[in-house]
C-alpha positions in Angstrom: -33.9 9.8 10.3 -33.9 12.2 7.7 -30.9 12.4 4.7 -28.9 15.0 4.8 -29.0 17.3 2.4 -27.2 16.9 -0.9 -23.7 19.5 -0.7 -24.1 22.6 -3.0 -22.7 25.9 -3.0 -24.4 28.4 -0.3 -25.3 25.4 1.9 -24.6 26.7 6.1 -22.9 23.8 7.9 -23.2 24.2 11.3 -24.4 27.1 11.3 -21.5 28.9 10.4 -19.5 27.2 7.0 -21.0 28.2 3.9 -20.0 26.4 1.0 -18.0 27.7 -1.9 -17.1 24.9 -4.6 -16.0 21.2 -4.3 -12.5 21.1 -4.7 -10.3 18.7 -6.2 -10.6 15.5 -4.2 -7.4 13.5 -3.3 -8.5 11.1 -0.8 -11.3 9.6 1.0 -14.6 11.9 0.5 -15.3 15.3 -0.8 -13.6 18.6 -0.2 -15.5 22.0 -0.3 -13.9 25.3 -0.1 -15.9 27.2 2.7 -16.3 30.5 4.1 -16.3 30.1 8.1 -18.9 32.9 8.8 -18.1 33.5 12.6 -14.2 34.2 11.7 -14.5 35.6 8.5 -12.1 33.1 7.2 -11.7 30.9 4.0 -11.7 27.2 4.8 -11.8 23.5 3.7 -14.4 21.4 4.8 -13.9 17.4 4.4 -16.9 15.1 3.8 -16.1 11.1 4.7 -18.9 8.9 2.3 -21.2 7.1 4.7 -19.5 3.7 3.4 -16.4 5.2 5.4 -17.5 7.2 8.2 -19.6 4.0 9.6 -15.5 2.2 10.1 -14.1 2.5 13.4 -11.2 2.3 12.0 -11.2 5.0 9.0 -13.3 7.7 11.6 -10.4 6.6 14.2 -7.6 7.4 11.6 -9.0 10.4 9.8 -9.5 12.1 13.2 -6.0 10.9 14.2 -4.9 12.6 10.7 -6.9 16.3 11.7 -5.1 17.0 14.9 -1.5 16.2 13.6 -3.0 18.8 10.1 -3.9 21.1 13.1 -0.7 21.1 14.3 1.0 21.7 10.8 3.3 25.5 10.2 4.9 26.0 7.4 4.3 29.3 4.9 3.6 26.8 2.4 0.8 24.6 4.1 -2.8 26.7 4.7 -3.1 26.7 8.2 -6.3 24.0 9.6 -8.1 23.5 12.6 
């Protein structure tokens, strides 16, 4: 299994986020800001550390936290998917 490669600016996720700049973390992991390249869109992109994603438990809650975020409208809160 090979390591992932280290997150820098320009790096294609997917095959379709490219990576902007880290942005100011306030949580678990590391944010990037991201350009989604099939939708021509500005996005954030959320990294979990290994430590975390490997817990049941924290994958089981931060997944539980994206689809109430998806949810989210308000003119103040940048829309997420």
């Amino acid at each position: 299994m090979s390591a992932a490669p280290p997150l820098a600016p320009d790096l294609v996720l997917d095959g379709r986020y490219r990576l902007i700049e880290p942005v100011t973390d306030w949580g678990v992991g590391e944010s990037w800001s991201a350009r989604d390249t099939t939708e021509l869109k500005r996005v954030t992109v959320k990294f979990l550390p290994p430590v975390a994603a490997a817990g049941r438990r924290t994958t089981t809650a931060f997944q539980a936290l994206a689809r109430r975020l998806v949810k989210l409208r308000h003119r103040g809160v940048v829309e997420t998917r």
